[in-house]
Every structure is written in C-alpha cells, then in structure tokens.
N, C-alpha and C positions, 0 to 999 in steps of 0.2 A: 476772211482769207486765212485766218492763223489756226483757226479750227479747222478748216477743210485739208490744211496742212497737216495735223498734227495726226485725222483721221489715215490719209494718203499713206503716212510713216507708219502707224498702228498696223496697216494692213499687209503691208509687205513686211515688217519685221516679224511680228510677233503673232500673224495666220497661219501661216505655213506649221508652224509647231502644234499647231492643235490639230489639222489632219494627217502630217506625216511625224508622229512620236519619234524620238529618238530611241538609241538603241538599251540606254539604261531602265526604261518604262516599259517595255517590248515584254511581252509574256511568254517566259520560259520555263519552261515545270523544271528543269533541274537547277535552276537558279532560285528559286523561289522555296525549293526545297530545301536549299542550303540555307533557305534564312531562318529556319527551327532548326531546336538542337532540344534535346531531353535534358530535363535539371531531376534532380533529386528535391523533394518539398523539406526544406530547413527545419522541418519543425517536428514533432510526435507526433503520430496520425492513431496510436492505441492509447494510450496515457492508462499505461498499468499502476491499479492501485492496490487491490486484496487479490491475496493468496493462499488458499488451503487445501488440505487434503481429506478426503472422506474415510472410513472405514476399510474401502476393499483397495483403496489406492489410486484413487481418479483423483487428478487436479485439477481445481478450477480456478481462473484470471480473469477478475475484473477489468473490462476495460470503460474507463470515463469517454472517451473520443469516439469510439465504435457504440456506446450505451450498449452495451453486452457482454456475456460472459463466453468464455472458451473455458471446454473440456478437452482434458486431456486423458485418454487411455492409464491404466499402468506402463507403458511399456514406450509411450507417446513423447516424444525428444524435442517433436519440431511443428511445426505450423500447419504443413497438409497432414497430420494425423488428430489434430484438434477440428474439434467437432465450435459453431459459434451460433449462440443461440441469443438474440435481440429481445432485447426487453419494449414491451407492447406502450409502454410511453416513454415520450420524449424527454428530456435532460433529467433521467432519473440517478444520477449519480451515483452506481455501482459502486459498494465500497468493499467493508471488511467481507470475509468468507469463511463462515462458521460450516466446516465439515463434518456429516454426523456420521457413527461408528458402525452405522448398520447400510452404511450408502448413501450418496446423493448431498444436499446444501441447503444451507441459509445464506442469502446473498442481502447485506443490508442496503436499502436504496435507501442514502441520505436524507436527498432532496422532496423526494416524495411521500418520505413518510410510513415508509411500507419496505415489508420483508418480501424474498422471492424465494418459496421452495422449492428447488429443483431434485423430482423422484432420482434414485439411482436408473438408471437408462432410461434417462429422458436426453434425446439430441434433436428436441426441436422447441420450436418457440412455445407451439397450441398446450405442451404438458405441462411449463411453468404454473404455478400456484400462487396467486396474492395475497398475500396477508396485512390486511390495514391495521396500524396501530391506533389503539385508542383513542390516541392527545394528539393533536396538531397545534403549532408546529413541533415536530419532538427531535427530530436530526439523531435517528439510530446508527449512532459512532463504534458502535464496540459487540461483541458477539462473544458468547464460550458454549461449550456445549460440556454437562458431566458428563463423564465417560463410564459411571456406575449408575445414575439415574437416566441418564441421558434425558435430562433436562436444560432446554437451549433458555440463556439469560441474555438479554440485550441491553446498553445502556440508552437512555433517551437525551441527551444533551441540554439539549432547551425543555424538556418536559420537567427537569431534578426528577427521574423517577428509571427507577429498572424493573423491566416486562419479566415475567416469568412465564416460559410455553413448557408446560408439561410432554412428554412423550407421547407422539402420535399428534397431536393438536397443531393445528395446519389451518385453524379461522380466529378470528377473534374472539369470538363467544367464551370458547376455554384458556383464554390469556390471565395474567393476573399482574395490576400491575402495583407497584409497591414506590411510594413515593420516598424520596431522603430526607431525613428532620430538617433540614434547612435550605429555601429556598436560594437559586442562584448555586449548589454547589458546583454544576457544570461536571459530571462523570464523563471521567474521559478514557477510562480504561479499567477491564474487569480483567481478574484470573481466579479459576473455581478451586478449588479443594474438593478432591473426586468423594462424592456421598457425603460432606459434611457443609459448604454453603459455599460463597466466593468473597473476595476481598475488591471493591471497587475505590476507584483513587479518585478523590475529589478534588479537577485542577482549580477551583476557584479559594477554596478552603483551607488547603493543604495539608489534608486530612484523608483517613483511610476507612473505608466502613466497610465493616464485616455482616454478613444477611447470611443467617445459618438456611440450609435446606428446605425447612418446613416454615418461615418466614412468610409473613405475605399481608405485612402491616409495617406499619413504621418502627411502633413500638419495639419491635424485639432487634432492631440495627443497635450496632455498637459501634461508634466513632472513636478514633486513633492518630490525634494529631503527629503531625511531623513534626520531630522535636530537633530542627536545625535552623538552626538562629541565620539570618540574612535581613540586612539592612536596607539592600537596594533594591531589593526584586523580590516575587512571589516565586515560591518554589514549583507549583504548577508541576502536582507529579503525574505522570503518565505512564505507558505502557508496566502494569506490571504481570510478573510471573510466578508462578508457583514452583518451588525448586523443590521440595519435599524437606522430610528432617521437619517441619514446621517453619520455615524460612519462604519468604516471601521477598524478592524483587523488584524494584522499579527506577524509575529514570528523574530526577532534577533536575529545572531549571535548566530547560529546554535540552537534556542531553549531558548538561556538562558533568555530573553525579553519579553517579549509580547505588541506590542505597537498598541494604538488605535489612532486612525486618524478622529479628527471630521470636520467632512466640514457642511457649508454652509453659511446665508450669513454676516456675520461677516468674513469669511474666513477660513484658512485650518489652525487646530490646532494639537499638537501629546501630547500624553501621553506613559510613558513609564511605564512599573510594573517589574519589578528584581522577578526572578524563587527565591525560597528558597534553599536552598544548600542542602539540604535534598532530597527535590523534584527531583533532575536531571533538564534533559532539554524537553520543550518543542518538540514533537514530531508534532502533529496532533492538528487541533484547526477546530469546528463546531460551529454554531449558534444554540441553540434551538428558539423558537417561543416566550419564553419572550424575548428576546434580552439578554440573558446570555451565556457563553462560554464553552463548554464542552471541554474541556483539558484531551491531553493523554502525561505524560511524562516517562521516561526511564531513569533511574537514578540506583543505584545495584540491584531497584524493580521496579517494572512498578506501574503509579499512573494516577487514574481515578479521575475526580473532575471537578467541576462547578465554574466560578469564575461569578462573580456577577458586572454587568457595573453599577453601579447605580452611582451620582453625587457625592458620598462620597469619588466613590475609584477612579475617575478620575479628583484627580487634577495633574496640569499642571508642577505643580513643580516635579512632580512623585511620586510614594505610593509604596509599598511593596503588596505583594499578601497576604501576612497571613492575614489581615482582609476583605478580599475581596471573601476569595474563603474556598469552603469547597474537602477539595483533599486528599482522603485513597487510600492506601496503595490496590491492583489489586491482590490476591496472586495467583498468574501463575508463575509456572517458565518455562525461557526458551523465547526467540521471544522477536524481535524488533517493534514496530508500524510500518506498512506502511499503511492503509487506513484508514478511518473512515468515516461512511455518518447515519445519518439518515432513522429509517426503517419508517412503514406504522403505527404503535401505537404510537407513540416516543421513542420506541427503537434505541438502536446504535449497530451499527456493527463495527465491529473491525477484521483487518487483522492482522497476525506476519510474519516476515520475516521467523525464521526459527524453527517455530511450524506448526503442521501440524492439524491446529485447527482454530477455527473462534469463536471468544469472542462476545458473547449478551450482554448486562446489559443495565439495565432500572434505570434513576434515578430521575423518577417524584414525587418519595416517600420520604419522610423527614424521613424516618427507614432508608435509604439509607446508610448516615451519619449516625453513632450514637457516641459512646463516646471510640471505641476501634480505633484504626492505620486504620484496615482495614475494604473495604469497608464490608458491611453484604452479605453472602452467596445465599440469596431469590435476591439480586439485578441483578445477571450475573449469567448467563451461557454458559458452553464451548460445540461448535459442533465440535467434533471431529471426522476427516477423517483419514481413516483407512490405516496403513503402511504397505508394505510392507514387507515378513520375507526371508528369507535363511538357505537354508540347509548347515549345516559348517563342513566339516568334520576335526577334531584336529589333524589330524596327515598329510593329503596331502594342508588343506588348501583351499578345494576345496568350490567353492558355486554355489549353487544352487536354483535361485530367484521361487518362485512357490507362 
C-alpha cells in the first residue's frame, strides 16, 4: 500500500513538469543569445621574439605562437600590410632575425635545429629555404651578418661551436663549423667587426672569444676572460655590441652591468657601469651610428634610454649610469623585451614577450627626454596586432573561437 502510494504522489506531482516545461526552459533565440557574450583571450596569441631589418628595409617578426614570420614592407606600419609566412614544421621556435644587406633573412629556428632563408620577395610559405645544421641538438641562439663580407655567423648553444655560412651558401655542404676550446661554454651572444672577425660571449665561462675572419679551427680563437670579481653568482655575459673606436659592449649578470671592453694597442681594458635600482635590469642593448647605447630595461616599468660612451663615463675604476645616460620611463603595460634592432630612418623596433604588439620609438630628438619620468608620447608608437575573440556561453561554459 505504501508504495502504490508514493507511485500515485510521483505522478500527479512531479509528470506534469516533464510534458508541460516551464517558462525558464522554454526555447527562445533571444534569450539564449543573451547567454554569450565575446571576451577578449587573456593571454598572447603571437608571442614576438626576433626582430630585424634587411638591406632594402623590409622587417621581419618572429612569432613563437603563430610559428611564423611576418614581413613588413618599408613603408608597413600595421598588421593588414604585413605579409605571414608559416614555417612547414610544427613548434619550430622562431627566434633571432639575422637581416642580409642585399635583401631578405636568416630566421634561426631554436628548437629544430635549422635556419630558414627567406629570398628578398618571397611572401609565401613554398619559397622559404631550410638549412640543416650540422650537430643536433645545437639550439641556434644568436645570428650576425658582416656587412663587408657578408658572412652570416650563427651561435650553436648546446653544440659549444659557431657555424660559418659563407655568402651565397644556403645548404649545408658549404657550412663551416668551428667548435670553442672548452666544452660546456654555452655562447650566448655574438657581435662581428665588419671584415675583421666577431667577439662571442661565453655565458657559462665568463669569458669572451674573439674568431678573426679567415678562422675556421679552434686553434686560432683567442679567449678574454671577465675580469670582475663576484662572489655570489656567475656573470653570465650576454647580448654584446660592437660600438666601434675598438670598444665592444655587453650586459652582466642577468642585465644588472653593462660592461665596455676597449681593445687595441695598448691592450684589452673593461669598464663596468651598475643599472640604477629604479631602472631594473638591462634587457636588450644596440649601437646607434654615434657610438651611443640605446638600452631597454624591465624593471615594475619598461625604460627606454641612450647612454652616452664618451671618455667621462668610461673610467676604469667604474661610474654609475646616472650621469651617463638619459633613460624614461616606456608607458606600456604588459610584455617582456625580447628583440630590438634598428629600422631604415633610425627608428627602433622593439618586440614583447607576451603583448601582442610591436613598439616604434624614435629617439634622434632631444623633446625625446624632457623633464617628466616618462618618455614624450610623439617619440613611440604601438603596432598592434589583432586578438583573437570567443564566444563564452555563462552557464555551459562553452567556447567558441571565431
């Protein structure tokens, strides 16, 4: 009896609701459509890493997230006039951008092992060019090109060795590659000396090694340790530059240094300059055509600024940067430095890790600097590449990339 009861209740309560739905259930297209809304995706969808320019003035942007490269015209400001050509394998880690002086790239893929030559007007995938290096695993971290031999030098990370590609040589077969006296140095950054050879920085060693031109053995390298004493930590030098005069540039212990290195014949001398606490560290470091330093650091704000080599601020005993350098405040927020080069005016280009934007700024103007933190707003500007959106529905959760 107690069950024929409980059946009797079940069926007059809770039937009815299952043929005649209520009105919250009830299928309505503009209600339904109220329940998506378009988000913006939180995250980097290009993840720019290298940046260079070629010869006639075409730039070209790596991107990690897209695994492809974007060309840009001379004249190319924004996004619809970039040209995007996809690299034929998958997570090949597009990095630095070695631009040659007669047109077109070296594009170093980390991960894979291999360079991509792109001819000058090539704007599709099928013209790219592979170039397998010799040694796996080698992790090709660093690129230069001479601008008198026009000889592209690559560093190989995990191989301890630097490739040599002659002019015109575009396969393996005419590669050359020249391994470091000691294994484990970990090259982490080359700068050439136009027709005489380049200076590579050994972050595991802390050490400099010079390879003259006609090089192409061990033997004839010449190693230049860093003579700065540190107790707690390796110096781990990177990015350096060639400022001319015989002075050579590079970055300490992770950014926070910046040490100049003068040679010639008197001998090999270093100067060291301490970052300001304010500043951050040292990210990225260029030459412009006075022999001055155009610095990107990263610090709670990104900071743009010129430091100035003149005989004042390189004495030996060391200097501080504050009277050396004029360096504002960048206001972007958001994104890490990873490239920086030189455009066709004296423009700089500037990459960020995880903005999905590409930084201009011009700073041959003394308005540049003026008397506020940050730089002046006419100095830079942002080209920004477009994100994608999603359709989010709030109650399944559902998305929908379009």
């Amino acid at each position: 009896m107690f069950v024929l009861r409980a059946c009797f209740l079940f069926f007059f309560v809770f039937w009815p609701s299952v043929f005649f739905p209520s009105a919250s259930f009830a299928a309505d297209p503009l209600s339904e459509r109220d329940n998506y809304q378009t988000l913006k995706i939180p995250v980097a969808e290009y993840g720019f890493r290298g940046v260079g320019k070629d010869g006639r003035g075409q730039i070209y942007l790596t991107s990690l997230l897209k695994n492809g490269i974007y060309v840009l015209p001379p004249s190319c400001l924004k996004q619809d006039c970039a040209t995007f050509l996809r690299m034929r394998s998958p997570l090949s880690d597009p990095g630095q951008v070695v631009g040659l002086p007669r047109g077109g790239a070296i594009v170093l893929l980390r991960l894979a092992d291999r360079l991509i030559y792109i001819p000058f007007g090539c704007y599709s995938s099928g013209c790219l060019r592979t170039i397998v290096l010799p040694r796996t695993p080698s992790y090709p971290s660093s690129g230069v090109v001479d601008p008198v031999t026009h000889t592209v030098w690559v560093t190989e990370q995990l191989a301890d060795q630097v490739s040599k590609i002659p002019s015109g040589c575009f396969r393996t077969s005419c590669m050359k590659s020249i391994n470091l006296p000691v294994k484990g140095a970990a090259p982490s950054g080359m700068t050439v000396i136009p027709g005489k050879g380049l200076w590579v920085t050994e972050k595991n060693r802390d050490r400099l090694a010079f390879i003259p031109d006609a090089c192409e053995k061990t033997s004839c390298i010449q190693e230049v340790p860093v003579p700065f004493h540190s107790q707690s930590e390796k110096l781990h030098p990177f990015s350096p530059v060639f400022i001319g005069d015989g002075k050579i540039a590079f970055l300490l212990k992770r950014g926070r240094i910046v040490s100049v290195m003068k040679t010639g014949s008197r001998g090999i001398s270093f100067v060291f300059l301490e970052m300001e606490r304010g500043i951050g560290r040292a990210a990225s470091i260029v030459a412009d055509k006075k022999g001055n330093l155009i610095l990107l650091a990263k610090g709670s704000r990104l900071h743009v600024g010129k430091i100035r080599l003149s005989k004042n601020c390189l004495h030996e005993d060391g200097n501080s940067l504050s009277a050396c350098t004029e360096i504002k405040v960048l206001p972007i927020s958001g994104g890490s430095p990873t490239g920086l080069a030189e455009g066709r005016h004296g423009e700089y280009w500037m990459t960020l890790r995880n903005s999905d934007q590409v930084i201009l700024f011009r700073l041959n103007s003394s308005h540049c600097f003026g008397e506020y933190p940050e730089i002046r707003a006419r100095c830079y500007q942002t080209i920004a590449f477009r994100r994608g959106e999603t359709l989010y529905h709030r109650e399944y959760h559902q998305e929908v990339s379009h």
